[in-house]
Kinemage of the C-alpha trace (Angstrom):
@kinemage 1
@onewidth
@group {chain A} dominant
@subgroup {mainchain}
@vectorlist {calphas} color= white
{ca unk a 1} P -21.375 -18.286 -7.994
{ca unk a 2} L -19.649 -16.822 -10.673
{ca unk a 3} L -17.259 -13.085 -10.143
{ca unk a 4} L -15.371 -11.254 -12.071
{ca unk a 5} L -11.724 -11.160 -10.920
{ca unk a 6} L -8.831 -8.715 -12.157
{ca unk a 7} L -4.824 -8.888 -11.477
{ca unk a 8} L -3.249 -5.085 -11.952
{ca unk a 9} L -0.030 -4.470 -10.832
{ca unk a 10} L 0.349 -0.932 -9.225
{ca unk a 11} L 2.736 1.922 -9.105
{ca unk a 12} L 4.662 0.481 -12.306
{ca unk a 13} L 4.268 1.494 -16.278
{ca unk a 14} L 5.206 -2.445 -16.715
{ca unk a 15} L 3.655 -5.608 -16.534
{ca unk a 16} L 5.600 -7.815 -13.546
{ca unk a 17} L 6.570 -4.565 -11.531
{ca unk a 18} L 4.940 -2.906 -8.964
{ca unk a 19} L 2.697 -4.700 -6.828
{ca unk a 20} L -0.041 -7.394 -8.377
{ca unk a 21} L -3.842 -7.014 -6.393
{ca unk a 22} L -6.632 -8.763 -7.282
{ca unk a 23} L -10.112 -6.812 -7.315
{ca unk a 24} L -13.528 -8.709 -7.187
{ca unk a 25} L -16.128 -6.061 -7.770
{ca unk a 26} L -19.448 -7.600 -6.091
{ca unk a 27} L -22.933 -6.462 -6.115
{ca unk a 28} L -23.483 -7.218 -2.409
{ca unk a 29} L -20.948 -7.886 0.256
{ca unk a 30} L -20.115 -11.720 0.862
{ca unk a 31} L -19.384 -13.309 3.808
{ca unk a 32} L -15.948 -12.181 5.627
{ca unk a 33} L -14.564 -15.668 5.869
{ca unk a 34} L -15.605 -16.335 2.287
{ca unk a 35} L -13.362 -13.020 1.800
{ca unk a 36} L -10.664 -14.477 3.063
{ca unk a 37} L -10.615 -17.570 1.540
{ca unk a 38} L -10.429 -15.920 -1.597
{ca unk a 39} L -7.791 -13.585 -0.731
{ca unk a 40} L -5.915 -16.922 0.607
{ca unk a 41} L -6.407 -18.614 -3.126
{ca unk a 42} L -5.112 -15.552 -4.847
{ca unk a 43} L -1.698 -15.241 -3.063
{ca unk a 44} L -1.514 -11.916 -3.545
{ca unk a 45} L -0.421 -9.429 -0.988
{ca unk a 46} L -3.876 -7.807 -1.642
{ca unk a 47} L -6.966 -8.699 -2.726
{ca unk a 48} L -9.495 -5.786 -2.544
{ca unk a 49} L -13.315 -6.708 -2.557
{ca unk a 50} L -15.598 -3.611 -3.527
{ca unk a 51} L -19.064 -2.791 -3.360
{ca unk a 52} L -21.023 0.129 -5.161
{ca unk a 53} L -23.554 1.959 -2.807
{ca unk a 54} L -25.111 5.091 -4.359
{ca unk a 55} L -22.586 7.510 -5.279
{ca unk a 56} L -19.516 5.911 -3.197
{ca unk a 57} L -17.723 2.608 -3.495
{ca unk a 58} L -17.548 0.590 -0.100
{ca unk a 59} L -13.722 -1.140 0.082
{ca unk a 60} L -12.677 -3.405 2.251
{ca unk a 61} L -9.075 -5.398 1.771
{ca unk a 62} L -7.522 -9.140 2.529
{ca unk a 63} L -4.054 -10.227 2.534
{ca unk a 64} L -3.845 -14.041 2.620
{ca unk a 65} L -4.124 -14.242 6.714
{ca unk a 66} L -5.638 -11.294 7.431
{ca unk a 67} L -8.022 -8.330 6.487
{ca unk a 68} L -6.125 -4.789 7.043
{ca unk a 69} L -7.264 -1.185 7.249
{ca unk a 70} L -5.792 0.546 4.458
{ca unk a 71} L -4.209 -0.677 1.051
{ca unk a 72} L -2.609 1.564 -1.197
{ca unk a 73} L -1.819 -0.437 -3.852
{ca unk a 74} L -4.817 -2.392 -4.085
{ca unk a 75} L -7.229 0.991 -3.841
{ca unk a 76} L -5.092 1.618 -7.039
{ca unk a 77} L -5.662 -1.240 -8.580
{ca unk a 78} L -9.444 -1.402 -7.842
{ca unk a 79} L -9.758 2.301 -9.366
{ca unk a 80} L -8.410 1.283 -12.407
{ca unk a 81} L -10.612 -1.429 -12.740
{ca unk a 82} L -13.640 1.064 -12.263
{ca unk a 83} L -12.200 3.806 -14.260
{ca unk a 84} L -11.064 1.086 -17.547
{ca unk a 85} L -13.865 -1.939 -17.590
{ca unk a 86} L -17.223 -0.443 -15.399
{ca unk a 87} L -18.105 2.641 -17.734
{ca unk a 88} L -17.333 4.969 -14.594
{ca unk a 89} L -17.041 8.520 -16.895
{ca unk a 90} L -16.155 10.555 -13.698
{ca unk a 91} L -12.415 11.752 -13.326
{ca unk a 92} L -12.929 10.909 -8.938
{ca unk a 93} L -14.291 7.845 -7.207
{ca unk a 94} L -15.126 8.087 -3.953
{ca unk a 95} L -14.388 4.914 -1.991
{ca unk a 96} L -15.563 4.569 1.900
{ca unk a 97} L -13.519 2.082 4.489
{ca unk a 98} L -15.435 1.595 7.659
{ca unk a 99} L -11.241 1.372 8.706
{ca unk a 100} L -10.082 4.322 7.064
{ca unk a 101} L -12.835 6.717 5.891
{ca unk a 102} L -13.431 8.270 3.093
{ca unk a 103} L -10.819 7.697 0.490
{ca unk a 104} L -10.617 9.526 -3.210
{ca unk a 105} L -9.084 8.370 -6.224
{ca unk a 106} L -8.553 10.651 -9.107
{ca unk a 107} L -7.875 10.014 -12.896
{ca unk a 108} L -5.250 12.255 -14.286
{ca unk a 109} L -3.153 12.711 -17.473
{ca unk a 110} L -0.872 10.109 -19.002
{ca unk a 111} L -2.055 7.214 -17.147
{ca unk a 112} L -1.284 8.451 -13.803
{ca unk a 113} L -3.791 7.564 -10.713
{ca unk a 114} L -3.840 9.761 -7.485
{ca unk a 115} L -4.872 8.046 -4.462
{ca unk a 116} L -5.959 10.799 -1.730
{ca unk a 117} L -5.341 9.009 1.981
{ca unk a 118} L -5.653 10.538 5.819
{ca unk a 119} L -1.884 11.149 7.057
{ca unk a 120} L -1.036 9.054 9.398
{ca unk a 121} L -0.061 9.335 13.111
{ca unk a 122} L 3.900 10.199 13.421
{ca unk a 123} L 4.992 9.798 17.244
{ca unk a 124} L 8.699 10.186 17.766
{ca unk a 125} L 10.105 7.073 20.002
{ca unk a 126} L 13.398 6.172 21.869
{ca unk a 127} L 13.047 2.467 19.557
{ca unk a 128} L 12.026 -1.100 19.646
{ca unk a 129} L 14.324 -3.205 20.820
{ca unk a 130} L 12.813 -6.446 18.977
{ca unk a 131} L 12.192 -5.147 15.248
{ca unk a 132} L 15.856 -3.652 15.680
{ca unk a 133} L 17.406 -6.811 16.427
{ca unk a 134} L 15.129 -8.563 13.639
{ca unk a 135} L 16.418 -6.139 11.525
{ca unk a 136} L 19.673 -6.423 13.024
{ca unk a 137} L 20.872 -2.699 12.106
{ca unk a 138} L 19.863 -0.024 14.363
{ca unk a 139} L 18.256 2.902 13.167
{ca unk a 140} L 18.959 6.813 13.811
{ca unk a 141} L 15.640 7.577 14.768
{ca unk a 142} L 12.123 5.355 15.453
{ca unk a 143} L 8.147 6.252 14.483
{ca unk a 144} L 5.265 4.930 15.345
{ca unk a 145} L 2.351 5.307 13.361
{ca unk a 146} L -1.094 4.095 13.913
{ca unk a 147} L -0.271 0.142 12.812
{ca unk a 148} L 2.934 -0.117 11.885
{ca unk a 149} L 6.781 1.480 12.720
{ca unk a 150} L 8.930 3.469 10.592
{ca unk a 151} L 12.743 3.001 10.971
{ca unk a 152} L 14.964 6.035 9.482
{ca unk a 153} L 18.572 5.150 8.199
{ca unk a 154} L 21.336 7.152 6.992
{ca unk a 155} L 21.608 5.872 3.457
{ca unk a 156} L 19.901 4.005 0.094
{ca unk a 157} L 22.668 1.933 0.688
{ca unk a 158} L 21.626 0.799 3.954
{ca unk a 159} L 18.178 -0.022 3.162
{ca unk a 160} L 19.387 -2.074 0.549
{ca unk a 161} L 21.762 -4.313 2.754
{ca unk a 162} L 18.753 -5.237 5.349
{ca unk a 163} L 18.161 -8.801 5.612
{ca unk a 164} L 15.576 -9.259 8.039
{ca unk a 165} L 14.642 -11.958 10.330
{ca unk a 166} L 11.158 -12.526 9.472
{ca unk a 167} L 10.546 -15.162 12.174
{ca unk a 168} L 11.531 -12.479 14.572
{ca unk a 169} L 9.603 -9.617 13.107
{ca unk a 170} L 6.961 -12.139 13.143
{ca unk a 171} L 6.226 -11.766 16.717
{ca unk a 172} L 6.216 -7.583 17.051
{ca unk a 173} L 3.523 -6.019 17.776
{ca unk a 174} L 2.448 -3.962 14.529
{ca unk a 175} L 1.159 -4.852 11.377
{ca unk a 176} L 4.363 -3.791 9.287
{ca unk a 177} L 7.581 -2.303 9.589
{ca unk a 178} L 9.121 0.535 7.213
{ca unk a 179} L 12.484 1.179 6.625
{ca unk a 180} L 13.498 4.675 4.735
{ca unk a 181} L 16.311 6.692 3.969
{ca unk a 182} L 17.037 9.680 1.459
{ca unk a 183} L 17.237 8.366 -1.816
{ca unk a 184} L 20.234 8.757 -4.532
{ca unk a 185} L 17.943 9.451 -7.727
{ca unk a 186} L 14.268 10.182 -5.485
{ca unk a 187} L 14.068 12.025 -2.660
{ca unk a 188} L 12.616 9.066 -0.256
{ca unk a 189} L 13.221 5.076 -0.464
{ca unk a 190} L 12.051 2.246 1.375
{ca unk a 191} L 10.978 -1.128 2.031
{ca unk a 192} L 8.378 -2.610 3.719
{ca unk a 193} L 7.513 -5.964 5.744
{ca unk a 194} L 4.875 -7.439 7.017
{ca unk a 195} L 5.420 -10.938 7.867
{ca unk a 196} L 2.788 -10.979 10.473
{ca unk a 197} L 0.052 -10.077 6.991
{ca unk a 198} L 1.822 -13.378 5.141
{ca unk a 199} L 3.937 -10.801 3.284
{ca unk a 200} L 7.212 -11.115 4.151
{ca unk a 201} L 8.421 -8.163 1.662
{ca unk a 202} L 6.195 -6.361 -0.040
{ca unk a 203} L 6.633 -4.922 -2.937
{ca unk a 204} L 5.154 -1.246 -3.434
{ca unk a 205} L 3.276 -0.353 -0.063
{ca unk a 206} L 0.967 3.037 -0.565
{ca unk a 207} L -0.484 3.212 2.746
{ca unk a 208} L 3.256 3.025 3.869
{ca unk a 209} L 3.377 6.481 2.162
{ca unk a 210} L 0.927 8.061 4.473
{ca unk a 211} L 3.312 7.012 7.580
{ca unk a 212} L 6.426 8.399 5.642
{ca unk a 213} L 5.389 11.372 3.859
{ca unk a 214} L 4.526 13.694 7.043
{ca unk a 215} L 8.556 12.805 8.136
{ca unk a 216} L 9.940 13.509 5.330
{ca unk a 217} L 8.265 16.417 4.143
{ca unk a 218} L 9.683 18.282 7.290
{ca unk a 219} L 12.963 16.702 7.022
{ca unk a 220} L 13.410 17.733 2.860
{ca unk a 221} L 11.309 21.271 3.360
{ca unk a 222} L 8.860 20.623 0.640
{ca unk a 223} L 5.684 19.257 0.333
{ca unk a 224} L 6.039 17.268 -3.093
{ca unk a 225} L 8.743 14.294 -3.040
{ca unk a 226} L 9.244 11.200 -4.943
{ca unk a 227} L 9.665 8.259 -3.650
{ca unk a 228} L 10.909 4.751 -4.769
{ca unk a 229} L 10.079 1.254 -3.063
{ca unk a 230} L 13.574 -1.190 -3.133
{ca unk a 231} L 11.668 -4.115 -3.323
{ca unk a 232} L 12.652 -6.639 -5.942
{ca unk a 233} L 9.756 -5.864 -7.796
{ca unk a 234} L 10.288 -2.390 -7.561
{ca unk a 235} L 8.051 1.091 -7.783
{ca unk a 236} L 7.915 4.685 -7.725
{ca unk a 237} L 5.358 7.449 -6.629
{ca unk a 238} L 4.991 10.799 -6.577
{ca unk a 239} L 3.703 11.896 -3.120
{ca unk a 240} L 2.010 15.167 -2.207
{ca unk a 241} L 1.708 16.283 1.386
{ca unk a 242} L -1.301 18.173 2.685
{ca unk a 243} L -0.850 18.126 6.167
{ca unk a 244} L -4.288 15.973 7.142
{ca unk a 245} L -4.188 14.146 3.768
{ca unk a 246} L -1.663 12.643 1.205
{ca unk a 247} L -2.088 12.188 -2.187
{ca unk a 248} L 0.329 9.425 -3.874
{ca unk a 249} L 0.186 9.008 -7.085
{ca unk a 250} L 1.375 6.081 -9.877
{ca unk a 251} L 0.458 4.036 -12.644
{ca unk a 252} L -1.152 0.271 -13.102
{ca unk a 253} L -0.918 -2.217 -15.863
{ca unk a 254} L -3.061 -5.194 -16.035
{ca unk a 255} L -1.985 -8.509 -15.835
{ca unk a 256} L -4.589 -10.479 -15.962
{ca unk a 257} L -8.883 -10.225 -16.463
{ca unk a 258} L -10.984 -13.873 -15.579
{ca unk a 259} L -13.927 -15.626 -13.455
{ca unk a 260} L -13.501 -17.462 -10.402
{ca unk a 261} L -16.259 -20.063 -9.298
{ca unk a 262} L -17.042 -20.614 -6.229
């Protein structure tokens, strides 16, 4: 079996930022395992497998150890895909996530994409003893959202110093764990990680938006923010805050287009 493979890297205008996903775009849904074995050859923090059903595109994602239930970065990447090499003439894709619902892309001017994602959960807690210790910086105030935590902190400067202990965020109980502070040129940074996924940083994390923008649109008073990502890799976005829905927006290059056999 022969498919189509594609390497974008999202939220970036350049080729080696933002984050690389692959997209295979299949004709019928393989096996889940076979899924991940893919996702495990490719390396990449996503690899986002996509199936066309009527008027809707069926996602699902894989990291290399695990299948998740929402990818920004990836949905990104897949929509360009769609929108630049499948003759798709529509300015929206719908895409459907037996995880996450119903999720819209839409094309817009100048090369921007808009993803258009559920909020997510935002429960104020007293902290977490273990990720503050991996992290070994405390925090001024502690979310949880519905799979990973969010960790506020004073200053850009401060997110920058962190030097996690990935074995020890290893063994917490969440898929990821955010770190944000007001930015000095945006009005939001952060960094993800998710060494429990096999990503021990990643690079530009959209679904991390959806945990994040609900905070910090009541902390800044406005519903339209930018945001940057401190990763090494690096990445903006332009977030929009609806209350039940975000919209984050970026750009995607690609990197690479081939065939894998398997």
């Amino acid at each position: 079996m022969r498919l189509n493979l594609y390497q974008i890297d999202a939220f970036t205008d350049r080729i080696f930022g933002g984050n690389p996903a692959a997209v295979c775009i299949l004709d019928k849904w393989l096996d889940s395992a076979l899924m991940q074995q893919i996702a495990q050859e490719n390396n990449l923090a996503e690899t986002a497998f996509v199936v066309q059903n009527n008027a809707r595109f069926e996602i699902r994602w894989f990291t290399p150890e695990t299948e998740v239930a929402l990818c920004g970065h990836a949905t990104l990447a897949a929509a360009y895909a769609i929108f630049n090499y499948y003759g798709y003439s529509e300015d929206t894709i719908r895409f459907y996530s037996q995880k996450s619902g119903d999720l819209f892309v839409d094309k817009g001017n100048n090369g921007f994409i808009t993803l258009d994602f559920p909020s997510d959960d935002n429960v104020m807690i007293r902290g977490n003893d273990a990720i503050e210790k991996a992290l070994g910086w405390s925090p001024i105030k502690t979310i949880k959202g519905k799979t990973d935590y969010l960790l506020i902190y004073n200053s850009q400067a401060e997110i920058e110093a962190l030097m996690p202990n990935f074995h020890l965020l290893d063994q917490c109980d969440c898929r990821g764990v955010i770190v944000s502070a007001p930015g000095d040129k945006v009005d939001f940074v952060s960094r993800f990680f998710a060494p429990k996924c096999g990503i021990p940083e990643d690079p530009v994390t959209g679904s991390a938006h959806t945990t994040m923008a609900p905070y910090w649109a009541k902390v800044l008073g406005k519903t339209k923010m930018t945001a940057q990502q401190l990763s090494k890799r690096g990445g903006k976005l332009w977030i929009e805050y609806l209350g039940d829905r975000v919209k984050i927006s970026g750009k995607a290059v690609p990197y690479l287009i081939g065939e894998i056999e398997i």
